[in-house]
C-alpha positions in Angstrom: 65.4 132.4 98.5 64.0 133.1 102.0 62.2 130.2 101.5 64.8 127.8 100.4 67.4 129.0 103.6 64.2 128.3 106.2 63.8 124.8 104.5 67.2 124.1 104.1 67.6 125.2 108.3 64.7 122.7 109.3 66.0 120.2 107.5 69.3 120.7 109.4 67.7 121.0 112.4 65.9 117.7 111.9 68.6 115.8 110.7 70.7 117.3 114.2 67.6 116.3 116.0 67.4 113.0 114.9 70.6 112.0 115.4 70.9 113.3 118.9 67.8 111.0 119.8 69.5 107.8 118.5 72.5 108.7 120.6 70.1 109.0 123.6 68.1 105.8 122.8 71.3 104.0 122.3 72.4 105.3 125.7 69.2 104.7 127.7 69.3 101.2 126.4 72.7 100.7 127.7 75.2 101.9 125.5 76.5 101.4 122.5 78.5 99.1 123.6 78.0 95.3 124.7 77.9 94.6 128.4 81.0 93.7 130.5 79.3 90.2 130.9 79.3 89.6 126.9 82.6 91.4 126.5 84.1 88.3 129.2 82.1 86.0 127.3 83.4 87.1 123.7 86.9 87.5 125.3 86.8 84.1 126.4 85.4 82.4 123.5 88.7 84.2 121.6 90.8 82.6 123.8 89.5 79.0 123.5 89.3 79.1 119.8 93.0 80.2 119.5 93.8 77.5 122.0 91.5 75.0 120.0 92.9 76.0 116.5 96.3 77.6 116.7 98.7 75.2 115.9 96.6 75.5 112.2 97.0 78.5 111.4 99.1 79.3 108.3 102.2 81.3 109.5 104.1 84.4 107.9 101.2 85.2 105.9 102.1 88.5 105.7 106.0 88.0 104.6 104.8 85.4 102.1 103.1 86.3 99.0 102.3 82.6 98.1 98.3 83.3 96.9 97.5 79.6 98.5 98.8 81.1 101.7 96.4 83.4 101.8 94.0 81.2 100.9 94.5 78.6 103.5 94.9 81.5 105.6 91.1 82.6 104.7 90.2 79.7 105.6 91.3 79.7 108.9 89.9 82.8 110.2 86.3 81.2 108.6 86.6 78.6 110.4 87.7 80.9 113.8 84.8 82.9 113.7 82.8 79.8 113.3 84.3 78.6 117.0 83.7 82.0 118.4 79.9 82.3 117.3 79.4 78.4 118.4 81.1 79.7 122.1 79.0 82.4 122.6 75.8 80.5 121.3 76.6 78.1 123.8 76.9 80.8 126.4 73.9 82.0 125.3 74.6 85.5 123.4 73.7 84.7 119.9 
């Protein structure tokens, strides 16, 4: 039983340890976040592709239950998140 509780506290340990150096790494390589530059860039990209494709998007989507609506709906945001990733390949962060 002495054995198991020493086994079971390195393990703990470890697993503590471990973590603790990924939070570290992620720090010393700037964060776990993306950089101020990217997040202007991503914020941008947003912008132009509700400017480029707003006046398609399916309204009252949540008010409707219409299962095409939803559909069309789907469809949209594909195609949204195919604007932003071409943006920010053309501003070189993909």
């Amino acid at each position: 039983m002495k054995l198991f509780t020493k086994i079971l506290l390195l393990c703990l340990l470890y697993f503590s340890l471990a973590s603790c150096m990924d939070t570290v790494t992620r720090l010393w390589n700037g964060g776990p976040y993306i950089s101020k530059a990217e997040h202007k860039a991503f914020a941008e990209c947003i912008d132009e592709a509700n400017q480029k494709l707003d006046s398609s998007e399916p309204k009252n989507i949540y008010t409707n239950p219409d299962p095409q609506l939803h559909r069309e709906h789907q469809a949209w945001l594909a195609l949204h998140n195919q604007e932003v990733a071409n943006c920010m390949e053309r501003k070189g962060y993909r």
